[in-house]
C-alpha positions as CSV (number, residue, x, y, z in Angstrom):
1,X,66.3,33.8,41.7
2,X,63.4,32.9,39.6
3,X,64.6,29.6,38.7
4,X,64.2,28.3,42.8
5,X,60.6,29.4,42.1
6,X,60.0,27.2,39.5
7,X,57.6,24.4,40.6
8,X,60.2,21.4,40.9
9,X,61.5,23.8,43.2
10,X,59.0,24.6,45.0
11,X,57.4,21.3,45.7
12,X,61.5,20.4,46.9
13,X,60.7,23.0,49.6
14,X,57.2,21.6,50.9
15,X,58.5,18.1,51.3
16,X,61.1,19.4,52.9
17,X,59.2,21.7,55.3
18,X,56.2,18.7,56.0
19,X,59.9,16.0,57.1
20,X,61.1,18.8,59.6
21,X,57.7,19.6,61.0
22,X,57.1,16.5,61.4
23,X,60.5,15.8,63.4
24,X,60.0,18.1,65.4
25,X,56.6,17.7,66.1
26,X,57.1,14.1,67.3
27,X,60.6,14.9,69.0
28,X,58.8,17.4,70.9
29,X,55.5,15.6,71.6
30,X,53.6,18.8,71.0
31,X,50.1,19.1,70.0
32,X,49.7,15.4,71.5
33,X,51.4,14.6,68.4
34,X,53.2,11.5,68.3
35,X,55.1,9.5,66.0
36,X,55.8,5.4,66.8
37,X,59.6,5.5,67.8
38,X,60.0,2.9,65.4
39,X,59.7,5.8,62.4
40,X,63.0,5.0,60.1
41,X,63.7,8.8,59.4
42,X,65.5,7.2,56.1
43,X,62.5,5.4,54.7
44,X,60.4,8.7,55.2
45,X,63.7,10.8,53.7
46,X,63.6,8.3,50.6
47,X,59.9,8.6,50.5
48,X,60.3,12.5,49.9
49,X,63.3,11.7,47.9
50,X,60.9,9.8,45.4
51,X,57.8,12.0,45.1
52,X,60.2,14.9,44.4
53,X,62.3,13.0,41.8
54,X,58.6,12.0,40.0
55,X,57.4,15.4,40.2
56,X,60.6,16.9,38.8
57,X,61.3,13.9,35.8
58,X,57.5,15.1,34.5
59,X,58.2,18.8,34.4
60,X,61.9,17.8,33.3
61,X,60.4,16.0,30.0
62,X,56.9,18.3,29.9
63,X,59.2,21.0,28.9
64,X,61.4,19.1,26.8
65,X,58.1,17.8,25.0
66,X,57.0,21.3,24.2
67,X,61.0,21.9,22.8
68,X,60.8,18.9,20.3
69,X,57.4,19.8,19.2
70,X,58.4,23.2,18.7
71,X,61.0,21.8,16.1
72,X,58.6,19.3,14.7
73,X,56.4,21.8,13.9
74,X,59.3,24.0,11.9
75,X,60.0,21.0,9.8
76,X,56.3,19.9,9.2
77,X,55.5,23.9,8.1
78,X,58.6,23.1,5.9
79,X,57.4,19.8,4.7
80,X,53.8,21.5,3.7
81,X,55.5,24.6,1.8
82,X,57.0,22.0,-0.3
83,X,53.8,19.9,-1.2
84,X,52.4,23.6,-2.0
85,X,55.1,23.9,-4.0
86,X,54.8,20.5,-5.6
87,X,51.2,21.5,-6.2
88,X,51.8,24.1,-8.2
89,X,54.0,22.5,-10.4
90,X,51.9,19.7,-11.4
91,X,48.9,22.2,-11.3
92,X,51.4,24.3,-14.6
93,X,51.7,20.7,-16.2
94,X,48.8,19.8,-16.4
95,X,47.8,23.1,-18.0
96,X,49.7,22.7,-20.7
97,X,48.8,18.7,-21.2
98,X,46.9,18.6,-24.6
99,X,48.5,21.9,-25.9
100,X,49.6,22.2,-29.1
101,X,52.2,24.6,-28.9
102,X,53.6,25.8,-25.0
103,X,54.8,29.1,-25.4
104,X,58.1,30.4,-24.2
105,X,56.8,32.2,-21.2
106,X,54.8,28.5,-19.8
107,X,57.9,26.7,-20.7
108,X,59.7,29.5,-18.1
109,X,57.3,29.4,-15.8
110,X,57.3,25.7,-15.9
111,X,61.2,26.0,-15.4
112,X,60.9,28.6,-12.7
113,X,58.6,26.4,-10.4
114,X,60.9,23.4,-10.7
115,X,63.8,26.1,-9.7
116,X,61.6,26.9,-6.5
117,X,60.7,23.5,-5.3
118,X,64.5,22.2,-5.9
119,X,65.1,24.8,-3.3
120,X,62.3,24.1,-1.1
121,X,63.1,20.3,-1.2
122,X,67.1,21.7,-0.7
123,X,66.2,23.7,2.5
124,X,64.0,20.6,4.0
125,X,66.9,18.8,3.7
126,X,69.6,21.0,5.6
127,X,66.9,21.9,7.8
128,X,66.5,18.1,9.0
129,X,70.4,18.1,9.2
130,X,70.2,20.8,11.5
131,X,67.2,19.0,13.8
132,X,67.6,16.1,16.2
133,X,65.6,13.9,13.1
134,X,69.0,14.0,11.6
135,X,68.9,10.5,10.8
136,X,66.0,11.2,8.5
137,X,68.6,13.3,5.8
138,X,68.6,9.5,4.1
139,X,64.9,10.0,3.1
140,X,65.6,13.6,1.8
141,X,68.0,12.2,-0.6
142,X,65.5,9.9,-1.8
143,X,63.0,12.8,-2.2
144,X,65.6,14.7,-4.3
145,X,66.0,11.5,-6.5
146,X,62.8,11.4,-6.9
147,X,62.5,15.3,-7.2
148,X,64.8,15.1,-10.1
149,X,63.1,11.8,-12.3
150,X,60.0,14.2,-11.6
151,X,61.6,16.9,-13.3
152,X,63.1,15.2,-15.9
153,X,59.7,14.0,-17.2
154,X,58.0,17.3,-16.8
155,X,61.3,19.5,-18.8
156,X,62.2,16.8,-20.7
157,X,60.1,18.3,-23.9
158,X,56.9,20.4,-24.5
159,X,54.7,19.9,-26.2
160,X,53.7,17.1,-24.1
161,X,52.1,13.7,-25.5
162,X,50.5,11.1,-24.0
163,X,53.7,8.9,-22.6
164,X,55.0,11.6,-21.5
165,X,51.7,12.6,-19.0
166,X,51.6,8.4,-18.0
167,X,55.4,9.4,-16.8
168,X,55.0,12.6,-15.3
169,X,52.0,11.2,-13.4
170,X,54.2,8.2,-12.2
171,X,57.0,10.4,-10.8
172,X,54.3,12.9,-9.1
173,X,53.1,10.2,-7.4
174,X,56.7,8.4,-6.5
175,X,57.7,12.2,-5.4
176,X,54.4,12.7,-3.2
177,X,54.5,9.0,-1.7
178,X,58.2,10.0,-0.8
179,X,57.5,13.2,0.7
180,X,54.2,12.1,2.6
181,X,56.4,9.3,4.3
182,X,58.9,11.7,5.5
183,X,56.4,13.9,7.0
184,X,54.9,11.0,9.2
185,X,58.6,9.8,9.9
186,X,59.3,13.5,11.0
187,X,56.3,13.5,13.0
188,X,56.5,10.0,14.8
189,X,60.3,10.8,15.3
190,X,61.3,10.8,19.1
């Protein structure tokens, strides 16, 4: 019952109330009411026709606006839990940059945020799958490429010297290009 009270609805039922009225009104002749007998009942029928099929296709694609939003915004929250996580990774490298010795529990911890932001990256990815911005899964498998050369030069071997900063500080950068471009794709995406 609610959904005939919805405003498509109810704007369906006014246009179709004001055509009768006004039949009958100029049928009748009341109220000195007249209409030219040269009225074409269909053009006025197609006219009501129209404004209800206007008013319906904007509430028709204002609610499926907020819907793809909605899911925008679930990847985009997704999107910015990984550049937190890709924060904090670089933030634990570069900590130990110009160390000596990196002891066993900042080589772990090193380890353990890698682990974390392979799964972050990993659940980006099947969440796009899962959302209409399907075709966007090619990107994701770029970012874990790029995810993985990242890793690679930030594992590879501690202490860390100074060619071995230059290439972590490429990757970072080839990782964060990668992942800024999919959040604008996923946000641009119709």
């Amino acid at each position: 019952m609610k959904r005939f009270l919805r405003p498509p609805y109810i704007v369906a039922y006014v246009l179709a109330f004001v055509c009768v009225t006004i039949f009958l009104m100029a049928g009748s002749g009341r109220w000195d009411y007249s209409i030219n007998h040269e009225l074409d009942a269909v053009n006025l029928v197609t006219l009501a026709v129209n404004i209800f099929i206007a008013f319906f296709l904007q509430y028709y694609f204002a609610s499926r606006a907020s819907d793809d939003r909605a899911e925008k915004d679930i990847l985009l929250d997704n999107v910015r839990d990984v550049f937190g996580m890709l924060r904090s990774c670089r933030d634990e490298v570069m900590s130990c940059q110009g160390i000596a010795e990196v002891s066993k529990e900042s080589q772990q911890k090193i380890i353990r945020l890698y682990r974390t932001l392979s799964n972050g990256l990993v659940n980006l990815q099947n969440a796009i799958k899962m959302s209409a911005c399907t075709e966007l899964a090619v990107d994701c498998d770029t970012l874990l490429e790029n995810f993985v050369d990242y890793k690679v030069a930030a594992t590879r071997k501690f202490p860390y010297d100074s060619s071995d900063i230059s290439e972590q500080e490429q990757t970072y950068l080839n990782l964060m290009r990668e992942l800024h471009s999919l959040a604008f794709k996923v946000n641009k995406h119709r």
